[in-house]
C-alpha positions in Angstrom: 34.8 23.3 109.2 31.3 24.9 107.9 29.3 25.9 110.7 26.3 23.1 110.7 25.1 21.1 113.4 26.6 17.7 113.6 25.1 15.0 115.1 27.1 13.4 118.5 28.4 10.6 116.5 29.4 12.7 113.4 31.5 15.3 116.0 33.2 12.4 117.4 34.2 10.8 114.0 35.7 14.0 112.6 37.4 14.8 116.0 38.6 10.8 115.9 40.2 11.9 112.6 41.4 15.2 113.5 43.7 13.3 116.4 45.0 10.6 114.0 46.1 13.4 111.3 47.9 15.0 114.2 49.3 12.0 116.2 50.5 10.6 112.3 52.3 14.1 111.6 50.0 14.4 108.5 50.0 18.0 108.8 52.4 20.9 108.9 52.7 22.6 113.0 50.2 25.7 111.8 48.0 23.1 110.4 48.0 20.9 113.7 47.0 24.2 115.5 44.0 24.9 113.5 43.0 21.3 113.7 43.5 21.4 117.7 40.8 24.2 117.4 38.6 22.4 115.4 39.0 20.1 117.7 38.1 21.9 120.8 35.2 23.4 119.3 33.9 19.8 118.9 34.4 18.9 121.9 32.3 21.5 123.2 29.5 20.8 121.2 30.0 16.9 122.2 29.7 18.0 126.0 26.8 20.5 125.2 25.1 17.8 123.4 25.5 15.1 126.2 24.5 17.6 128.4 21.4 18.2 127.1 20.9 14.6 127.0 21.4 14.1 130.7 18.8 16.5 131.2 16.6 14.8 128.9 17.1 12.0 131.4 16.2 13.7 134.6 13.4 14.8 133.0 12.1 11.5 132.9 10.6 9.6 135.3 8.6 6.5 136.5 4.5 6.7 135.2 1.8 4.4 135.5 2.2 0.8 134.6 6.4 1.4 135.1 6.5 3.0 132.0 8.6 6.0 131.2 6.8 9.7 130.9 8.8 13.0 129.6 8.1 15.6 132.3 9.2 18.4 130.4 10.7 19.9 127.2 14.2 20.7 126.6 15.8 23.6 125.1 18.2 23.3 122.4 22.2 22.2 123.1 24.4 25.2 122.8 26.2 25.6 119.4 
């Protein structure tokens, strides 16, 4: 996996297909390792991604009129 900056959906997908390659017996044992650290690793950036998302929602918070108002900036999810 090249080290860009998928989107939540796009982690998800390839981790979706990760689990069918291995549950199917697609790949040899070594290979099912590898792909069981590939999919870890997206699994970390899915939970630093909803993370940062939950703080984006805390962040907000009832203004005038009921409308919603961003109190703050967030910082980047973790890679």
């Amino acid at each position: 996996m090249t080290k860009q900056k998928l989107t939540y959906e796009q982690a998800m997908e390839t981790l979706e297909s990760i689990v069918t390659e291995i549950e199917q017996g697609e790949v040899s044992l070594e290979q099912s390792i590898e792909k069981y650290a590939e999919g870890i690793k997206l699994i970390q950036q899915c939970r630093g991604i909803l993370d940062a998302a939950e703080k984006k929602i805390q962040l907000l918070s009832r203004g005038e009129g009921g409308k919603l108002v961003e109190d703050g900036e967030l910082p980047e999810p973790p890679e």
